[in-house]
GUFI-972842 format. One record per residue: residue in one letter; y, z, x of N, C-alpha, C, O in turn. Coordinates in steps of 0.05 Angstrom, whole numbers, padded with zeros to 5 digits. Example, Ala and Ser with C-alpha at 12.3 -4.5 7.8 and 13.67 -1.06 7.14 Angstrom:
(pt "A", (-00114, 00156, 00264), (-00090, 00156, 00246), (-00066, 00156, 00264), (-00066, 00169, 00285))
(pt "S", (-00045, 00142, 00257), (-00021, 00143, 00273), (00001, 00157, 00258), (00023, 00161, 00268))
END
This chain:
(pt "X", (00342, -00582, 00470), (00355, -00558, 00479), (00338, -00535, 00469), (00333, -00532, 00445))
(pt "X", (00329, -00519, 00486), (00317, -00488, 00477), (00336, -00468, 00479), (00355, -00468, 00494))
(pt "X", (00331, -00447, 00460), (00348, -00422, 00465), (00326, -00396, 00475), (00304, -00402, 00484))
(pt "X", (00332, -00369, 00473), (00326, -00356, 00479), (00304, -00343, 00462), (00289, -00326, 00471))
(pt "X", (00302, -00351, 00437), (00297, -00343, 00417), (00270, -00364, 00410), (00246, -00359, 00412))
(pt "X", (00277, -00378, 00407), (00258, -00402, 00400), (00268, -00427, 00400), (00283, -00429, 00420))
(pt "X", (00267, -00454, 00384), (00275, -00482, 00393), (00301, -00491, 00377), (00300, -00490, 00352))
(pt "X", (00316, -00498, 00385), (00337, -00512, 00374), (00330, -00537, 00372), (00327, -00548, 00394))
(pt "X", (00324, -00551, 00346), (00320, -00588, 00343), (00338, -00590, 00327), (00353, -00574, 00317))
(pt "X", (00335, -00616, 00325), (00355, -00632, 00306), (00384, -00644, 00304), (00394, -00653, 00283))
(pt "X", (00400, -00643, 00338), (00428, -00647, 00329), (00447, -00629, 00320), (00447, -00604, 00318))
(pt "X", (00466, -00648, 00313), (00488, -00635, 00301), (00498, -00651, 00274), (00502, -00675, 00277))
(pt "X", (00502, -00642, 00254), (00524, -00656, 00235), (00542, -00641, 00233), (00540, -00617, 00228))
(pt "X", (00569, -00657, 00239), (00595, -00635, 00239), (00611, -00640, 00214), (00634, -00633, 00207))
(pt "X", (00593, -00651, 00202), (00618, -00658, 00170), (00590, -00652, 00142), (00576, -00669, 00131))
(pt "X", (00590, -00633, 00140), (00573, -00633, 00119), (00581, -00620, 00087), (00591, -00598, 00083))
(pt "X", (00577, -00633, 00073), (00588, -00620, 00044), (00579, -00612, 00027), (00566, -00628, 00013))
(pt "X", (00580, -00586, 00021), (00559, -00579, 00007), (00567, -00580, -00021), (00589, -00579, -00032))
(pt "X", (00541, -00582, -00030), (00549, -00591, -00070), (00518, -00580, -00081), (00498, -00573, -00068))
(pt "X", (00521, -00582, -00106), (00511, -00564, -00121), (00511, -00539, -00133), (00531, -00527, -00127))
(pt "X", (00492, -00521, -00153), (00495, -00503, -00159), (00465, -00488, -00161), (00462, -00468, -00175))
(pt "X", (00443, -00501, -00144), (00429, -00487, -00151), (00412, -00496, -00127), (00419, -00512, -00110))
(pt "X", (00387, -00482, -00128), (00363, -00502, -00107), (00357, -00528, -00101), (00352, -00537, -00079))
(pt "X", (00360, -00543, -00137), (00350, -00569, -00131), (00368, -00586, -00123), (00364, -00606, -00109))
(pt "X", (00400, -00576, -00136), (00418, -00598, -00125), (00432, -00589, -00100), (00455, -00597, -00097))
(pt "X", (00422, -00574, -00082), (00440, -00567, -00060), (00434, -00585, -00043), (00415, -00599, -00051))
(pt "X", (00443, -00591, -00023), (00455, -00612, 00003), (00435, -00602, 00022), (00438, -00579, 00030))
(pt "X", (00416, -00615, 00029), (00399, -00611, 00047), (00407, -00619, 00071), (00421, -00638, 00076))
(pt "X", (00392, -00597, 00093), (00404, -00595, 00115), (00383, -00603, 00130), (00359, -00598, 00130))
(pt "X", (00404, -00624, 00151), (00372, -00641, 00165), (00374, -00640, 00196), (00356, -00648, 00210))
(pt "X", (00400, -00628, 00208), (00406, -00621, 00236), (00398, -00591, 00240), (00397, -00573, 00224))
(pt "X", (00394, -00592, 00271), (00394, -00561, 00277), (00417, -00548, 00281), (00415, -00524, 00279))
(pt "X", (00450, -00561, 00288), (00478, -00543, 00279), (00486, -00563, 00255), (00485, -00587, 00256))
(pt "X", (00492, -00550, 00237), (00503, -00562, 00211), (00532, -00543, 00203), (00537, -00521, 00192))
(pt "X", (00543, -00558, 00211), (00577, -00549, 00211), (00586, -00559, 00175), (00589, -00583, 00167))
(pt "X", (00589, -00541, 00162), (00592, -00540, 00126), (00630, -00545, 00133), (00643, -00531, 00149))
(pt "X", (00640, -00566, 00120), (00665, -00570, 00122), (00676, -00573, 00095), (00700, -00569, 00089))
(pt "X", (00662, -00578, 00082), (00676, -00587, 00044), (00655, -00571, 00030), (00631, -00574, 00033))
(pt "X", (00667, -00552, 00013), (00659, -00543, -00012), (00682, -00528, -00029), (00702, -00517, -00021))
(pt "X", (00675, -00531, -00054), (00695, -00522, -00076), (00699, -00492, -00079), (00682, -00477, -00070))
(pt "X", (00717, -00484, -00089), (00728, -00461, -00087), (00719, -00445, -00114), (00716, -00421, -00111))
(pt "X", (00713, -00457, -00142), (00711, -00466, -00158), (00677, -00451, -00172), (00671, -00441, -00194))
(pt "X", (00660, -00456, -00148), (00626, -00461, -00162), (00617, -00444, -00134), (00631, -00431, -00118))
(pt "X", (00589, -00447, -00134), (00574, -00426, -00117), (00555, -00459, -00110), (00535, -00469, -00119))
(pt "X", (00580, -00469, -00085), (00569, -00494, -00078), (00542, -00491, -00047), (00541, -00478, -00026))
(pt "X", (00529, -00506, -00056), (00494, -00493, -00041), (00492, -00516, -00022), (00501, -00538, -00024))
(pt "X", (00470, -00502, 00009), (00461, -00516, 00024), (00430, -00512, 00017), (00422, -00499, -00003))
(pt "X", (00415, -00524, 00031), (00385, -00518, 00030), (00372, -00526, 00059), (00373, -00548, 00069))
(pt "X", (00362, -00508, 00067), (00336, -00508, 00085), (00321, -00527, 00079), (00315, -00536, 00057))
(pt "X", (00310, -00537, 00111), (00290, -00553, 00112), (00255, -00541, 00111), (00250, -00520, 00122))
(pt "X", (00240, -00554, 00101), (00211, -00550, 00096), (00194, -00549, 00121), (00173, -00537, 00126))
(pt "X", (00213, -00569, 00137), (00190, -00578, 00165), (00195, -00568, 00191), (00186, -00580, 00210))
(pt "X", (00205, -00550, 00193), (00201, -00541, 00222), (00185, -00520, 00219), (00180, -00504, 00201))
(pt "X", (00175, -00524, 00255), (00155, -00504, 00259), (00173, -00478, 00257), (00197, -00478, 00255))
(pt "X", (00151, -00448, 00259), (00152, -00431, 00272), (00166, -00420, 00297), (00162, -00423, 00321))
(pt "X", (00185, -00406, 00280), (00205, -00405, 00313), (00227, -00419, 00319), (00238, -00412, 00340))
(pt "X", (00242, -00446, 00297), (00252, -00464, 00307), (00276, -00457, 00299), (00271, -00444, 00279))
(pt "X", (00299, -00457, 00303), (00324, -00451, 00305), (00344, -00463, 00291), (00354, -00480, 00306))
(pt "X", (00357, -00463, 00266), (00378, -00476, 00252), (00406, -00455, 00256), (00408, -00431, 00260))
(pt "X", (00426, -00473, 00253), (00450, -00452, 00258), (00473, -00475, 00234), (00482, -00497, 00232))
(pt "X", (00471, -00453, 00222), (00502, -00462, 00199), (00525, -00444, 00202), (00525, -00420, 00207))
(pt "X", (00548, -00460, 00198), (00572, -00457, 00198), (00590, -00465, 00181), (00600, -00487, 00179))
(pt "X", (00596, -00437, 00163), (00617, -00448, 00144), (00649, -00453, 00159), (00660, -00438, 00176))
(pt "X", (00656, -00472, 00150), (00683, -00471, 00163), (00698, -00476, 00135), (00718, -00490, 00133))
(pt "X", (00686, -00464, 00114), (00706, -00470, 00091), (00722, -00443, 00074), (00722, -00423, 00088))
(pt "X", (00730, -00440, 00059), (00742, -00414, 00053), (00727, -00404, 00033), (00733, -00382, 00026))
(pt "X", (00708, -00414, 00020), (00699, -00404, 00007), (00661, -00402, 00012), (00647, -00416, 00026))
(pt "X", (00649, -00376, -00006), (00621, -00372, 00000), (00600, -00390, -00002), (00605, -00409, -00017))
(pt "X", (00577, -00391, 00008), (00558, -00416, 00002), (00537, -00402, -00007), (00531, -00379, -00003))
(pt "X", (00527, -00418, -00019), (00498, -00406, -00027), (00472, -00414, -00001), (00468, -00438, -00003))
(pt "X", (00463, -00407, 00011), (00443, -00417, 00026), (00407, -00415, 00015), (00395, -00394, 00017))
(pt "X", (00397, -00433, 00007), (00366, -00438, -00006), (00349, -00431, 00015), (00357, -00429, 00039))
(pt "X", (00329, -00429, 00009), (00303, -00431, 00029), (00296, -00461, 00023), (00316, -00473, 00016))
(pt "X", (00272, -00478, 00025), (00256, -00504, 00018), (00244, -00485, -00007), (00248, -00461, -00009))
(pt "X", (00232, -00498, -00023), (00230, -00500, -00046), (00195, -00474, -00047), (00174, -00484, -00039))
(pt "X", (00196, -00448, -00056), (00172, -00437, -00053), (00180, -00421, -00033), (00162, -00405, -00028))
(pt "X", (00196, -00419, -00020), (00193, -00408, 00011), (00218, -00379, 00001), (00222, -00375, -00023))
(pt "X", (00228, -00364, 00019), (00242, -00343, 00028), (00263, -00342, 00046), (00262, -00357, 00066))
(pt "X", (00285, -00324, 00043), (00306, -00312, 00058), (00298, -00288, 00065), (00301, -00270, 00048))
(pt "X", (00288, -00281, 00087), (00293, -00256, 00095), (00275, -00232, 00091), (00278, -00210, 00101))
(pt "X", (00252, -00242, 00073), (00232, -00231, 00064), (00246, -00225, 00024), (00243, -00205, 00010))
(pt "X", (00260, -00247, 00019), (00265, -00244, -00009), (00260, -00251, -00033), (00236, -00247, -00033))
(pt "X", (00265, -00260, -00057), (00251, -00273, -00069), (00248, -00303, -00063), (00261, -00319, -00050))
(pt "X", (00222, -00306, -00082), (00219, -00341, -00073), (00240, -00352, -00085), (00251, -00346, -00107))
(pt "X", (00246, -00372, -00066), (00269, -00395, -00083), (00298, -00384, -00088), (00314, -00398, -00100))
(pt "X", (00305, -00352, -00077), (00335, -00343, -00076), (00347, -00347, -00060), (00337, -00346, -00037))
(pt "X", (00373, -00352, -00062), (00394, -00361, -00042), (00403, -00329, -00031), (00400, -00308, -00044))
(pt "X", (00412, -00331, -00008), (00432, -00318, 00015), (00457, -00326, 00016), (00460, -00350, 00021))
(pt "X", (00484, -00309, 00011), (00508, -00326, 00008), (00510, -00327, 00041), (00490, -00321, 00053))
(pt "X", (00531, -00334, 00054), (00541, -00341, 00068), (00576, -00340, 00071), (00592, -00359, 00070))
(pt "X", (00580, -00321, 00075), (00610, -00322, 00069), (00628, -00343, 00084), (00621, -00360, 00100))
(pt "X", (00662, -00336, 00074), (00674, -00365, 00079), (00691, -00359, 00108), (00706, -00340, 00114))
(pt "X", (00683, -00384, 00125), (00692, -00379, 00155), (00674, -00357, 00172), (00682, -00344, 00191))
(pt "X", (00645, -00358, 00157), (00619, -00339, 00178), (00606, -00365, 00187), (00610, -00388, 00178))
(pt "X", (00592, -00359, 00203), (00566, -00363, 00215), (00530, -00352, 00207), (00523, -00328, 00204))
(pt "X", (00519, -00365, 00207), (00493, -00361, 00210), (00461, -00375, 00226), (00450, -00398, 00227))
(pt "X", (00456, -00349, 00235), (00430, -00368, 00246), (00401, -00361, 00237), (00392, -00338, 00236))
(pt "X", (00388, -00387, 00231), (00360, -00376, 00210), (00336, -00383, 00231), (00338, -00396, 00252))
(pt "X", (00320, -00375, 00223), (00289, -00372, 00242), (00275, -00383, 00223), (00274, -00369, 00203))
(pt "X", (00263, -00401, 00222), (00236, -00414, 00213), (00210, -00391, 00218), (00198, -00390, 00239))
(pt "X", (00204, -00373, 00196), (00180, -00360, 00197), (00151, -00376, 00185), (00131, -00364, 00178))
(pt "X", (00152, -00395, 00184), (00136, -00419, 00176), (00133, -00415, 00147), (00145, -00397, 00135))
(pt "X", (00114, -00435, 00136), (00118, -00443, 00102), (00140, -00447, 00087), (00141, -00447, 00063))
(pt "X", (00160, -00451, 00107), (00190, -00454, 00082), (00206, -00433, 00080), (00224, -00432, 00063))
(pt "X", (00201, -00412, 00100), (00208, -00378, 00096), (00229, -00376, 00121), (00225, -00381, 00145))
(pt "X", (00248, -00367, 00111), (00264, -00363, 00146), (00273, -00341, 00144), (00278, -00331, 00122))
(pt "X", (00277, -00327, 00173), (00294, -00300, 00174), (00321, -00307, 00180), (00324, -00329, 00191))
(pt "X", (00345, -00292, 00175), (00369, -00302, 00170), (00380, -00283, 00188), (00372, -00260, 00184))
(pt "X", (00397, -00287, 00208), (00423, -00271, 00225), (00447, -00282, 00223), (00455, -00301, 00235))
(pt "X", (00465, -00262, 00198), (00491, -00271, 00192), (00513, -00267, 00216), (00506, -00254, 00235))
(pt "X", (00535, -00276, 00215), (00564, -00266, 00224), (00565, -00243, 00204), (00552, -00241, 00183))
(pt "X", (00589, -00222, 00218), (00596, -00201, 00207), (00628, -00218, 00190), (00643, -00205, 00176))
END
């Protein structure tokens, strides 16, 4: 499937749970829609970006939980032009869609 923007790969996982609290233990995300269904109310429970898509390539997350997520870059890489290795929250019951700016770096377009 292509979009308008650049490539949508990877599927869908519609049950994903995110856990952790930091970079290394967050729940890596390996589809291109990743529907977040379980996380704690509790912790600043984390997803993480993939390393390997090209330039241009299209991920879309979806919290469908009530509470915020932390969202990672791959490990070295960026949100948005931010620091290396800082998360982007994600608020609870938003949407987001990230852009692979290559090396691990993505640009991020939240839900309001």
């Amino acid at each position: 499937m292509s979009t308008q923007f650049g490539r949508f790969i990877g599927g869908r996982n519609a049950a994903v749970a995110a856990a952790g609290n930091s970079q290394g233990t967050a729940t890596a995300l390996t589809a291109g829609l990743n529907v977040v269904t379980s996380a704690t109310g509790t912790s600043a429970d984390c997803v993480s970006l993939p390393s390997d898509r090209a330039v241009g390539d299209i991920l879309y997350i979806v919290n469908a939980t009530a509470t915020a997520l932390n969202v990672y870059p791959s490990t070295g890489g960026a949100i948005n032009g931010g620091s290396a290795n800082a998360a982007k929250a994600l608020a609870a019951n938003m949407s987001g869609m990230y852009i692979s700016l290559g090396s691990g770096s993505w640009g991020a377009v939240l839900s309001a």
